[in-house]
C-alpha positions, -999 to +999 in steps of 0.1 A: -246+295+095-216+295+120-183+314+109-159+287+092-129+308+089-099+304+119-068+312+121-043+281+120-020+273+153+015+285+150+026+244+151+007+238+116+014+272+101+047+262+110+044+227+095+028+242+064+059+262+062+086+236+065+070+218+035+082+244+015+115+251+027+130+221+042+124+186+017+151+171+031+182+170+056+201+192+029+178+212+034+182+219+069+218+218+067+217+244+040+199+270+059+224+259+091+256+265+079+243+300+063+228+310+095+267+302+108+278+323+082+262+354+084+270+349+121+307+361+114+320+324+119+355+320+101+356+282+112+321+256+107+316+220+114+293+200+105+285+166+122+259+139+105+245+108+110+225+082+087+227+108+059+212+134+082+179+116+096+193+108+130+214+141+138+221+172+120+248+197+141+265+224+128+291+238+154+305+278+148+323+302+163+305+335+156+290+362+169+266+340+191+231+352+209+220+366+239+194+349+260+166+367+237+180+360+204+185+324+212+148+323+223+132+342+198+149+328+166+129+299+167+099+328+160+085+327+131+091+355+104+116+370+132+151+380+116+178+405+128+185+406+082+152+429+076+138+456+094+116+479+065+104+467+027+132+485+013+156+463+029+148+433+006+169+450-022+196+455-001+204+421+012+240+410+015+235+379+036+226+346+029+193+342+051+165+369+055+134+354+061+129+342+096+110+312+084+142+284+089+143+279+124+105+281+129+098+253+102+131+233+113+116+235+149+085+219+135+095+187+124+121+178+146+133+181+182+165+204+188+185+213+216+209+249+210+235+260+230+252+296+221+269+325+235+281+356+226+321+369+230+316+392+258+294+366+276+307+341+303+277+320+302+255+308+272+221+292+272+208+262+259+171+261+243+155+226+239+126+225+215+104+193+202+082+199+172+076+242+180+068+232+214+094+252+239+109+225+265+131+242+284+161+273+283+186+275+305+222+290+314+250+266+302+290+264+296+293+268+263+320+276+242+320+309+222+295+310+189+266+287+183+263+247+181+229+232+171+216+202+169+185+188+148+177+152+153+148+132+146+142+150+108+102+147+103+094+128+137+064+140+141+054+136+103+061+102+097+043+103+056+070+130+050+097+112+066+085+082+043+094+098+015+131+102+022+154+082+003+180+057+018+208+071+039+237+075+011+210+090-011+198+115+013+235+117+020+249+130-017+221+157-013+234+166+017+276+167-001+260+189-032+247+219-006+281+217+014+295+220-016+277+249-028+282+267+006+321+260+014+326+268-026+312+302-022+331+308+010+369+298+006+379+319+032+364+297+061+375+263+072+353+238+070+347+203+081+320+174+077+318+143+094+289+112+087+287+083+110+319+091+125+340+094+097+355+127+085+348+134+046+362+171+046+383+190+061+386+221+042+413+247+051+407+286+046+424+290+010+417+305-020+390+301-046+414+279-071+428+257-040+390+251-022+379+237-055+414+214-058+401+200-018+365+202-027+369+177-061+404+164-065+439+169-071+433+161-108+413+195-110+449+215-108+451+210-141+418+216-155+412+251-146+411+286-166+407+314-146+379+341-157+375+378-146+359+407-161+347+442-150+324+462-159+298+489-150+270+464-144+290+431-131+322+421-117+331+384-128+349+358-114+362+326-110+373+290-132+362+267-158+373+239-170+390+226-200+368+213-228+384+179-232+377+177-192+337+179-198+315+157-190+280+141-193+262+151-165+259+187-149+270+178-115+300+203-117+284+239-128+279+265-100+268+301-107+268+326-075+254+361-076+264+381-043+284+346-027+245+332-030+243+302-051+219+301-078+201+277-110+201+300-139+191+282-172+198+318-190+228+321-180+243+286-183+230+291-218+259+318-222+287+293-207+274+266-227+272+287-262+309+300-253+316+261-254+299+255-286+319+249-314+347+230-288+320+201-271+301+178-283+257+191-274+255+159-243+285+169-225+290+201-201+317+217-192+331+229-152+325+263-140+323+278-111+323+314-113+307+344-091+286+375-103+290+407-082+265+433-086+243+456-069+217+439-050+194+470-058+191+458-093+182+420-086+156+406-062+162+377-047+131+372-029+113+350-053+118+318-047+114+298-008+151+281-011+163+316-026+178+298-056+162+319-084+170+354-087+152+380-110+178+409-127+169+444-133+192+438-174+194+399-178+204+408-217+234+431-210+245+403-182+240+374-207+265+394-230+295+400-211+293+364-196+294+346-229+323+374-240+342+366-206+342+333-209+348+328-246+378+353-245+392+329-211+391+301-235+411+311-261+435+334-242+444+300-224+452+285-260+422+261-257+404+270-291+428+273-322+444+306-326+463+324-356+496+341-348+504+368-371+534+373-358+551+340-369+555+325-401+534+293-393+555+272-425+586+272-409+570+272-372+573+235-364+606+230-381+634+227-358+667+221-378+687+198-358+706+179-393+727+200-416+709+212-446+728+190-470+707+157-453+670+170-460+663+153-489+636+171-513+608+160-520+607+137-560+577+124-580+582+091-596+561+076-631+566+050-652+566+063-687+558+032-702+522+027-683+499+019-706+464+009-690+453-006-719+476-033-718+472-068-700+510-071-694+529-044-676+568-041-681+580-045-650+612-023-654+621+006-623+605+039-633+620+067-645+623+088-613+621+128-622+631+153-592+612+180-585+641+204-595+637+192-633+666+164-636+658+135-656+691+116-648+688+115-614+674+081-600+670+063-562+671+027-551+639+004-551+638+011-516+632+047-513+615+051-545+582+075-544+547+059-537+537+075-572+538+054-598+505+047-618+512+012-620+516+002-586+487+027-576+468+001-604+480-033-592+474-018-554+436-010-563+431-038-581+442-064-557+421-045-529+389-046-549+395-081-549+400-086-514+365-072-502+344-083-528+314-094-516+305-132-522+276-143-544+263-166-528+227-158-511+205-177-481+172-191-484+141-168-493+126-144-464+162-146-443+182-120-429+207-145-419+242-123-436+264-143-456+286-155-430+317-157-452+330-123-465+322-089-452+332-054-457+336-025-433+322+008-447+341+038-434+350+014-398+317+024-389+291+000-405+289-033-419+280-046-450+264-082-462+244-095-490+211-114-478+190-124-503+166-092-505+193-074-515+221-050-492+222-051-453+236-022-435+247-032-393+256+000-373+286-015-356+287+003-320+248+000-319+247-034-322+283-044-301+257-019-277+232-040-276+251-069-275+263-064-241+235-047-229+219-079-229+250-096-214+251-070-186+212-068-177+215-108-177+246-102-152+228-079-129+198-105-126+216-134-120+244-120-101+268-142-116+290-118-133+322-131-143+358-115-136+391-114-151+417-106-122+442-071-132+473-084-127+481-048-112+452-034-095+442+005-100+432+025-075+403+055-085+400+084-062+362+100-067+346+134-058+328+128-028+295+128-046+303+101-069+323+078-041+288+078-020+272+069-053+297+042-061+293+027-025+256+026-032+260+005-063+291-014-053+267-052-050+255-045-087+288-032-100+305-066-086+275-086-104+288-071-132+321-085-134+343-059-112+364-067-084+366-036-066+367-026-029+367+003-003+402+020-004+405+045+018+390+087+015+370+084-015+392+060-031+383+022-044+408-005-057+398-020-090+411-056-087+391-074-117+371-062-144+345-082-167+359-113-187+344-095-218+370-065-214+396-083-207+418-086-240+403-048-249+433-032-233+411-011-213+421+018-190+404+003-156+405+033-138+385+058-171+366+029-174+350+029-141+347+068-140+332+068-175+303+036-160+297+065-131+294+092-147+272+074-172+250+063-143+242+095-132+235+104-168+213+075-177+196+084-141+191+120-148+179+119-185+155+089-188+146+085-150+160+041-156+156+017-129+192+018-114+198-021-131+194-007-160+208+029-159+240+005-144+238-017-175+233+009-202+263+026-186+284-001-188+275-009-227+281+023-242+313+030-222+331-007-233+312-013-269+336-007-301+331+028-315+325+042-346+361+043-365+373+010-356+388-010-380+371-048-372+388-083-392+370-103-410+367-126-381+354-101-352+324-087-378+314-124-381+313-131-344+294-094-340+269-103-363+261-138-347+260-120-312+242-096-324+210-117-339+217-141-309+196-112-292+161-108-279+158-075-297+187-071-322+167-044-342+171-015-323+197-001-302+199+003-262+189+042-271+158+031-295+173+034-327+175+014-354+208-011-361+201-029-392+190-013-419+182-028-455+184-025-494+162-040-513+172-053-551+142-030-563+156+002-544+189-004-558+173-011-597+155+022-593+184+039-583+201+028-618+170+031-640+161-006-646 
């Protein structure tokens, strides 16, 4: 039997290779703008088109290569980062492994042109799937500019699998991100399909996250830093009342090298713990300095998971660090000792003879026995002891027994519940008189007994329906703002909203492209209309609820879109509803295909039975 064992040809070991390190054109650009970065360059562009697939260039101005260097970095497993094992656990710099270029090289076709500072010429290499074209002596300016295009040319079932261009394209925003957030000290600048996105000064840490996500973030940050023996920690989070559903906004980088730590997000998140509700997350980005002898960061192909010598001790001062930022900045409640909190708030702008003290009134004659009440003033008895002294019918105290009796009374009569029941085997409620429990549920006799209606489940549900039925038929209707709002997004969430704009109008919005990462809101559903809703939160809140709905239960976008919109526009829990608006709730509500269970699975109606309730009282 013939030998079956052969070494593969560098262009599929090469191949092989890519599958693991580039997935996408994020990819690529991730491993391009370190490459510029370990380079020395203080200033990086980077140039896109259709979300990466066509073009990919990142221009620099560092350190540059030789003729060699520009020839041999396309190698594979050649790197000027590693030169003996024990290097691996000294590594400073972003890149290491000499397998980028090579599997880049691969799958598309890429033309280089770089020189160094004490060169007067540079070279450009052309190179179409690892096959060498042609190098020769060019004009170039100083540092490196590189050019992918044609992502996954030659593999056509990869390139299949990419998504659509402003998909591929918010991948593409999250790894700039990442990269220009751990490196505020270089300017940056990104341009897709000839439009700038970014342009990113060298600034501080506080000031590139301002550019990166908004103005609106000024406000929103508390600074953290701690040293110690083991770590040194830096950098912001944000307020609790800022946080939000999804965890788009939570970076953690050890050595300037971004990382996914679930261990230590657990610390952040249990600093949080008693201040957020458990499905929202707060901002952070913050950077862990340590030795790189007691981590290893070879473990992973994208380098995004590191392994730490004392993950405990790190764990520890983390959660401390960032649950002492939060309450040095007055965000948790505090105790002063110093100040005599009962006389803290007062500030005594009237002369003391005008603060009236405090009286209890009682009508002595009460007698809750009788039918008839007198109906003479009471008595009025100041807290200093004074029988004699009385006030006016118009300032008298809210304590008399009597009107605390007539007052119960007459509300007792106002929501009792009619007597009147509906034919056998009906849940129909009695569509006459109903009564709020605690704003947050609704109660109705049906002829079984007690029904019980979760009100924000079922107002849920309600437009759920509504919304879904929008999206299909596209007929969504609008009510025009008679001031239209303008919403500035992060980047990230303005490609998504672009995306989604068709279903979003079918919806019942009016909104259109405004500028930088800005949309006008010019109508908003007929539904919301006489809701008094903020148009501007509401749109942010049907985003970021996309991306939740998206994230969590993997929904078919129509339906991530719709959910979204229901639970960020239904009534909540705690609102008071007339008599009128719990009818109209309840016949919307069984007007549905499936008014039993909420948009989340859960039940909304829930009911008593007579029996239940006769056990309950020992008949």
């Amino acid at each position: 039997m013939s030998d079956i064992i052969q070494l593969l040809p560098d262009s599929v070991a090469n191949q092989i290779a890519a599958g693991e390190v580039v997935q996408r054109p994020a990819s690529a650009v991730k491993e391009l703008l370190e490459n510029a970065i370990d380079a020395g360059a203080n200033k990086i562009q980077l140039i896109l088109k259709d979300g990466g697939k066509a073009l990919i260039q990142v221009i620099d101005n560092g350190c540059g290569m030789s003729v060699t260097d520009a020839r041999m970095c396309f190698e594979r497993h050649a790197t000027s980062k590693v030169r003996k094992a024990e290097d691996l656990f000294a590594i400073r710099t972003m890149g290491f492994r000499g397998e980028a270029m090579a599997s880049i090289a691969a799958i598309s076709q890429i033309e280089m042109k770089t020189r160094r500072h004490e060169d007067e010429l540079g070279t450009m290499v052309e190179i179409e799937g690892s096959v060498f074209i042609n190098q020769e002596p060019v004009a170039t300016a100083e540092g490196t500019s590189i050019s992918i295009k044609n992502l996954f040319y030659n593999t056509p079932a990869r390139r299949n699998f990419l998504k659509s261009n402003p998909a591929e394209m918010r991948h593409v925003l999250e790894e700039f991100q990442r990269v220009s957030l751990a490196n505020p000290a270089i300017a940056f600048s990104l341009h897709h399909d000839g439009v700038e996105i970014f342009r990113l000064p060298s600034s501080v840490l506080k000031q590139r996250i301002v550019h990166l996500f908004g103005n609106n973030y000024n406000q929103r940050l508390i600074p953290v830093e701690e040293e110690t023996s083991i770590i040194n920690l830096k950098g912001f989070i944000g307020k609790p009342e800022f946080a939000k559903k999804t965890r788009g906004e939570q970076f953690f980088f050890v050595n300037n090298r971004y990382i996914r730590d679930t261990y230590l997000n657990h610390a952040v998140n249990k600093a949080y713990e008693d201040l957020l509700p458990d499905d929202n997350f707060p901002l952070y980005v913050l950077f862990i300095d340590i030795d790189p002898a007691k981590i290893d960061v070879n473990v992973h192909p994208t380098k995004t998971e590191i392994k730490y010598l004392d993950e405990k001790s790190i764990y520890a001062i983390l959660h401390s660090a960032v649950k002492r930022s939060i309450g040095r900045f007055n965000i948790s409640p505090t105790i002063d000792f110093d100040q005599e909190t009962g006389f803290s708030g007062m500030i005594t702008h009237k002369a003391p003879e005008e603060i009236v003290p405090p009286s209890i009134s009682f009508n002595p004659d009460f007698n809750p026995f009788k039918e008839s009440q007198p109906s003479k003033e009471p008595t009025v008895f100041s807290r200093s002891g004074g029988a004699g002294s009385s006030i006016s019918p118009s300032t008298k105290n809210w304590g008399s027994l009597y009107e605390i009796a007539n007052h119960s009374q007459a509300e007792q009569t106002a929501i009792d519940l009619p007597g009147t029941s509906l034919p056998d085997d009906s849940l129909e409620p009695v569509q006459k008189q109903l009564m709020q429990l605690h704003n947050r549920y609704i109660i109705s006799q049906i002829k079984s007994g007690l029904m019980l209606i979760d009100q924000q489940a079922a107002h849920e549900r309600i437009l759920y329906e509504r919304f879904s039925k929008n999206l299909e038929d596209r007929k969504g209707a609008s009510q025009q703002s008679l001031f239209p709002q303008t919403v500035t997004l992060s980047p990230n969430d303005y490609e998504l909203a672009k995306s989604l704009l068709e279903d979003i109008k079918s919806l019942g919005f009016e909104v259109r492209e405004f500028g930088k990462n800005t949309l006008i809101i010019e109508g908003i559903p007929v539904d919301l209309g006489s809701n008094n809703v903020n148009e501007t939160q509401l749109f942010e809140h049907l985003i970021e609820g996309f991306k939740n709905s998206q994230q969590e239960l993997k929904l078919d976008r129509r339906d991530a879109l719709a959910k979204s919109m229901a639970r960020n526009s239904a009534i909540k829990s705690g609102t008071a509803l007339g008599q009128q608006e719990m009818n109209m709730l309840i016949e919307q509500l069984f007007a549905c295909q499936t008014p039993n269970f909420s948009i989340s699975g859960k039940p909304v109606i829930q009911t008593i039975g007579l029996t239940e309730l006769d056990k309950k009282f020992d008949k």
